[in-house]
VMD Tcl script that draws the C-alpha trace (Angstrom):
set ca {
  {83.17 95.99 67.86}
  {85.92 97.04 70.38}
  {84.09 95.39 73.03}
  {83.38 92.57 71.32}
  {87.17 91.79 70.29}
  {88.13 92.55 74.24}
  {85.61 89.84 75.67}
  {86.65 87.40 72.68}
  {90.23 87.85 73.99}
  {89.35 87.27 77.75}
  {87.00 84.35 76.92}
  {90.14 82.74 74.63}
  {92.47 83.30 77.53}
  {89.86 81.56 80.00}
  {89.70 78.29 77.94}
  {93.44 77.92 76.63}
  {93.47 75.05 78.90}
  {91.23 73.22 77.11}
  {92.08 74.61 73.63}
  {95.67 73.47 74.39}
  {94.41 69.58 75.11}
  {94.62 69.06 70.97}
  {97.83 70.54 70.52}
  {99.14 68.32 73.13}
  {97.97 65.45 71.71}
  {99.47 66.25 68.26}
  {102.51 67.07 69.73}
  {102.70 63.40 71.23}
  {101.73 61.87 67.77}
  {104.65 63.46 66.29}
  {107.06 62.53 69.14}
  {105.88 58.77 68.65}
  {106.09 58.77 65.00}
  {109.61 60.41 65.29}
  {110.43 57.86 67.65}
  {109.10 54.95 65.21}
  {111.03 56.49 62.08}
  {114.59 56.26 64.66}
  {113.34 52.71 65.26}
  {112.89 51.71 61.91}
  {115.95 53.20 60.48}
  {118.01 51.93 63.40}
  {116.71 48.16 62.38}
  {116.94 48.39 58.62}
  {113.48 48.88 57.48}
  {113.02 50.63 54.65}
  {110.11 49.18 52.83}
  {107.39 51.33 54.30}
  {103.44 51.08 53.49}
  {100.79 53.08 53.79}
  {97.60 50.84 54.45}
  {99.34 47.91 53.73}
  {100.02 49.02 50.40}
  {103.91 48.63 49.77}
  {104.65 52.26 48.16}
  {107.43 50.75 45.99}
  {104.73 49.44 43.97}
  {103.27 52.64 43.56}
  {103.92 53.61 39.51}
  {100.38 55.12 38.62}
  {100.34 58.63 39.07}
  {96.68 58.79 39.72}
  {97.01 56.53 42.88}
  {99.18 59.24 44.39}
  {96.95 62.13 43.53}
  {93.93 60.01 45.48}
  {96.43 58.85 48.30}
  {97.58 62.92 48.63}
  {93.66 63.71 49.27}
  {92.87 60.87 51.58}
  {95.98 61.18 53.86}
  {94.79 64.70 54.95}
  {91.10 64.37 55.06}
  {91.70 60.87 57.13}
  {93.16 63.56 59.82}
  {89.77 65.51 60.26}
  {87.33 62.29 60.08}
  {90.13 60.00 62.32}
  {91.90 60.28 65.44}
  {92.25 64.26 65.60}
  {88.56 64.61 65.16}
  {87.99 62.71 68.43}
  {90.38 65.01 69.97}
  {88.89 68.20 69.16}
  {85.27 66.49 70.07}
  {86.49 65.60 73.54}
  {87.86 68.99 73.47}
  {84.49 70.56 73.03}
  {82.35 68.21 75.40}
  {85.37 70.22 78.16}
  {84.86 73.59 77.08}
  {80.97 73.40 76.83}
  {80.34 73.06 80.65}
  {82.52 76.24 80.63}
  {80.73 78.22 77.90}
  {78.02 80.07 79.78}
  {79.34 79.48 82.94}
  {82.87 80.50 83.76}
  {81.66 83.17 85.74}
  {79.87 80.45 88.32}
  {82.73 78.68 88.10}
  {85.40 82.21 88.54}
  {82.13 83.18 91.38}
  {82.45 86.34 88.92}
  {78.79 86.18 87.57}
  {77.08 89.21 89.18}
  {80.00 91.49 88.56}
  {80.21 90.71 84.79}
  {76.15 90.60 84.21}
  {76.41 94.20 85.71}
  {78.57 95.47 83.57}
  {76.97 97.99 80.85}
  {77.51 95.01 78.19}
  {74.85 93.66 75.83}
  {74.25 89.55 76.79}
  {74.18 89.51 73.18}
  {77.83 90.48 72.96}
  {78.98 88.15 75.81}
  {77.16 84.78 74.25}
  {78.31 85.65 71.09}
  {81.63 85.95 72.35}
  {81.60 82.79 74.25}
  {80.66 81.41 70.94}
  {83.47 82.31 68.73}
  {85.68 81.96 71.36}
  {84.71 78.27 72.23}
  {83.81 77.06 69.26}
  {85.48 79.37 67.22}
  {89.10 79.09 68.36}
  {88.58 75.60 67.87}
  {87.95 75.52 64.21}
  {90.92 78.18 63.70}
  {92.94 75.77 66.01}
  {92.19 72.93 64.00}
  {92.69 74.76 60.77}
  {96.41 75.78 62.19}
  {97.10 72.11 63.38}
  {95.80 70.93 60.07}
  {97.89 72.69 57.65}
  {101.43 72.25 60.01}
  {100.36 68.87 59.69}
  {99.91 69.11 56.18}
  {103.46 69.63 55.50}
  {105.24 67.52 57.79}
  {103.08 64.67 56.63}
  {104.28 65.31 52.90}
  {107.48 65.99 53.64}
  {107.96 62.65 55.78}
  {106.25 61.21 53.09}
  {108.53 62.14 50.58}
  {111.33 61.69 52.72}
  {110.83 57.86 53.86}
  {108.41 56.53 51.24}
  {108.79 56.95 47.55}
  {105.33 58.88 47.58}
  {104.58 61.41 45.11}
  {102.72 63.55 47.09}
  {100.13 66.20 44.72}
  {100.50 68.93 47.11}
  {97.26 71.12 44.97}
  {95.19 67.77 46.02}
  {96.68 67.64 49.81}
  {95.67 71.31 49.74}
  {92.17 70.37 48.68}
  {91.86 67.42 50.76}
  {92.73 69.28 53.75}
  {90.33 72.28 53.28}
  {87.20 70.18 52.22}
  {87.98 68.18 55.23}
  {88.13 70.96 57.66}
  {85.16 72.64 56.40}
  {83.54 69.71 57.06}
  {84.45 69.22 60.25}
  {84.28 72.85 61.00}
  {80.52 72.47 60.61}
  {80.19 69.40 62.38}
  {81.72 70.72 65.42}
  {79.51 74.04 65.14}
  {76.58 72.08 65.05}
  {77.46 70.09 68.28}
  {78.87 73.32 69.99}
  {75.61 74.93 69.16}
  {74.08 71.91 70.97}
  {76.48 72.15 73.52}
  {76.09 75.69 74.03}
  {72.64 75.47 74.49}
  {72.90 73.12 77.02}
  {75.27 75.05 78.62}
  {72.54 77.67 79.33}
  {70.24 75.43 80.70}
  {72.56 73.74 82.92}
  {75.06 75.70 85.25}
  {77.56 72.66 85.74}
  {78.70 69.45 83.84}
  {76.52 70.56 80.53}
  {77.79 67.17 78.38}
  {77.15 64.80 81.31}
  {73.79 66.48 82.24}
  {73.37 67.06 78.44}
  {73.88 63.34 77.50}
  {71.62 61.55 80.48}
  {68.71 63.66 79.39}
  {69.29 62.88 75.26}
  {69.69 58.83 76.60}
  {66.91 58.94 78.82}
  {64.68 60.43 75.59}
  {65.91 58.01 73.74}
  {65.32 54.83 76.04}
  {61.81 56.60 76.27}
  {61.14 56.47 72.60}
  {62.88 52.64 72.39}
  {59.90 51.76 74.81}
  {56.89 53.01 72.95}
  {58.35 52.15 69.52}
  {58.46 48.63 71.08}
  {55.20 48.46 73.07}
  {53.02 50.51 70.76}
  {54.49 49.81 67.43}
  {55.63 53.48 66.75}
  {57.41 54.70 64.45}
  {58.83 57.58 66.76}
  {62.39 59.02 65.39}
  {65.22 58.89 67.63}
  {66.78 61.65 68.91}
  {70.40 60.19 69.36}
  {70.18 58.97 66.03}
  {68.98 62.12 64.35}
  {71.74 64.21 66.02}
  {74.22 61.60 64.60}
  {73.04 62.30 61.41}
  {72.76 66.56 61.51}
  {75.95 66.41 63.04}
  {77.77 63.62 60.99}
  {76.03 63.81 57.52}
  {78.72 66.19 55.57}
  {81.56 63.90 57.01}
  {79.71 60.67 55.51}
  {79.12 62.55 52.23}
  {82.92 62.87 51.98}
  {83.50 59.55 52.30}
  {81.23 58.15 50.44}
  {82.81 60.13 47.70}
  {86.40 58.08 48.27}
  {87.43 55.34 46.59}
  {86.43 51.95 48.30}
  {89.80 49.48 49.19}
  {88.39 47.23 45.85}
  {88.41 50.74 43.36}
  {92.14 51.21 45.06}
  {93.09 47.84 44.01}
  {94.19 46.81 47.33}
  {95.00 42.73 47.88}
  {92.28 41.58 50.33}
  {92.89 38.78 52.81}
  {89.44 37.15 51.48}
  {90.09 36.91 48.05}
  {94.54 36.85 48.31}
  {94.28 38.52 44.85}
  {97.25 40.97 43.46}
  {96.43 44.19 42.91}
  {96.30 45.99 39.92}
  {97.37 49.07 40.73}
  {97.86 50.31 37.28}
  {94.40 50.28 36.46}
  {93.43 52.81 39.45}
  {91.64 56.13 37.97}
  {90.86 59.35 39.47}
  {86.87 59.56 39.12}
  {86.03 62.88 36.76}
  {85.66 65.70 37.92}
  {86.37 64.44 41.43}
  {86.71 68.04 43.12}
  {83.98 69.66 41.23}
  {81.69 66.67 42.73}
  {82.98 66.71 46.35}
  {82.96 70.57 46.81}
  {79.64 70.67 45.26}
  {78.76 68.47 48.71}
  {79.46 72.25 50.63}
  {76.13 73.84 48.65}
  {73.61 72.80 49.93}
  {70.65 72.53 51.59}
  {71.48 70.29 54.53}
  {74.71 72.34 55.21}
  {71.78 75.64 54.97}
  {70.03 73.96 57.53}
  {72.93 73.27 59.94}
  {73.51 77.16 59.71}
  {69.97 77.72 60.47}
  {70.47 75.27 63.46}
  {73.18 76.47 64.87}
  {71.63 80.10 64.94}
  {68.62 79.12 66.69}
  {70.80 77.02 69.47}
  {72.53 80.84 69.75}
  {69.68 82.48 70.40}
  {67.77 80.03 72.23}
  {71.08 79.75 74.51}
  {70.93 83.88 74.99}
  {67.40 84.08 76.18}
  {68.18 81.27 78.62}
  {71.30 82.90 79.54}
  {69.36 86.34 80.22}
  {66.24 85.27 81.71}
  {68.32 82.73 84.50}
  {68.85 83.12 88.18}
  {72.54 85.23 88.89}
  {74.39 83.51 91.06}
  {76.11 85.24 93.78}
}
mol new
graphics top color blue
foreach p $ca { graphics top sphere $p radius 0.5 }
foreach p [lrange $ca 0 end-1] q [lrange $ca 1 end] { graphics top cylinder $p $q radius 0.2 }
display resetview
């Protein structure tokens, strides 16, 4: 176990670099929104909106329950999800390979250190440290969004549904990015440099492959790009289909220039009974199962390849 925590250290402190590309990008999200809130106070604007929904007109309780969930599980399924995906496509060419990359290789394989231990460390530390990273990020965020919120808009933010909103959401996610690290990881056994690029060509090139007979020969061949999509994306989709559409949040909609009836907005029963029952499952089973066959199919690759000098 020792051994184990030493070479999850090592491999954490060999990919900071790319574990610190989220945190970066955060940290320049809140520096433009801090500049935006200066700019707007500066020129008199004070009637903020969230969605184009002006918050003044916010009186049903319910609303701000629903708008408390969806503001922190939009973080996870929006633009800090893409982050922490480009954030894994860099650290997977890097996952089995830093010691090509270091010219390190023979000296670590020769060490008296199971290849079990070292792929399972480069595991949890690349994929690992990015859930716990995005689990940190997620809760400062968490509270700075509420506070602003309560600070600028006259949002009353449900911190117990924020709470749940936020943890649902990065569980979610959490598995979604195992899955594709898994893939990743994999990949990163097979090939010794540029793993997503390499990865990708040969996933596109099956899949151009499989357009072409479905097309010639009237198969009905799956895709594989579209099946991937759908292991790795499928809990994120469940969670939304769970939210309230823009019609159930009473929102005025250029087509129809209708007001909205905000008061009439309802939290659907037993909402969080019904969207954490989406967590037990049999499809998120299966992505467990996945991901530990891409773990050991990555080790036996791993151990049976050349060492490079």
């Amino acid at each position: 176990m020792k051994t184990l925590k030493a070479l999850v250290i090592k491999d954490l402190q060999a990919n900071r670099k790319s574990l610190m590309v989220p945190i970066w990008y955060v940290l320049g999200m809140y520096v433009f929104m801090a500049g935006s809130i200066l700019f707007a106070s500066a020129t008199g604007t004070k009637n903020m909106s969230i969605s184009g929904i002006p918050l003044d007109l916010l009186a049903n309780d319910n609303l701000h329950q629903m708008l408390s969930f969806v503001m922190q599980s939009a973080m996870f399924f929006g633009f800090l999800g893409i982050i922490f995906v480009i954030a894994m496509s860099i650290i997977s060419s890097t996952l089995l390979n830093q010691d090509i990359k270091h010219k390190c290789e023979l000296f670590h394989r020769s060490q008296p250190v199971s290849v079990w231990k070292i792929t399972a460390s480069r595991f949890i530390a690349g994929i690992g440290g990015l859930i716990a990273l995005a689990l940190a990020i997620g809760v400062l965020n968490m509270f700075l969004s509420n506070f602003l919120a309560m600070l600028f808009t006259p949002m009353n933010v449900n911190w117990w549904m924020s709470l749940n909103g936020l943890i649902l959401s990065w569980l979610h996610f959490s598995i979604a990015i195992m899955v594709l690290g898994s893939i990743l990881f994999m990949l990163s056994a097979i090939f010794k440099d540029n793993a997503f690029g390499l990865g990708s060509a040969v996933i596109g090139a099956l899949q151009l492959v499989t357009l072409f007979l479905n097309k010639i020969y009237g198969w009905k061949i799956p895709y594989i790009a579209n099946a991937i999509f759908k292991l790795i994306m499928s809990g994120i989709l469940k969670i939304q289909a769970y939210l309230p559409t823009s019609q159930q949040f009473g929102i005025v909609t250029i087509r129809t220039g209708s007001e909205p009836n905000l008061s009439t907005f309802v939290v659907p029963p037993n909402f969080l009974t019904s969207i954490w029952s989406s967590l037990f499952t049999w499809d998120i089973a299966f992505k467990f199962f996945f991901c530990a066959v891409m773990f050991v199919i990555a080790t036996y690759i791993y151990k049976r390849r050349e060492v490079q000098f």
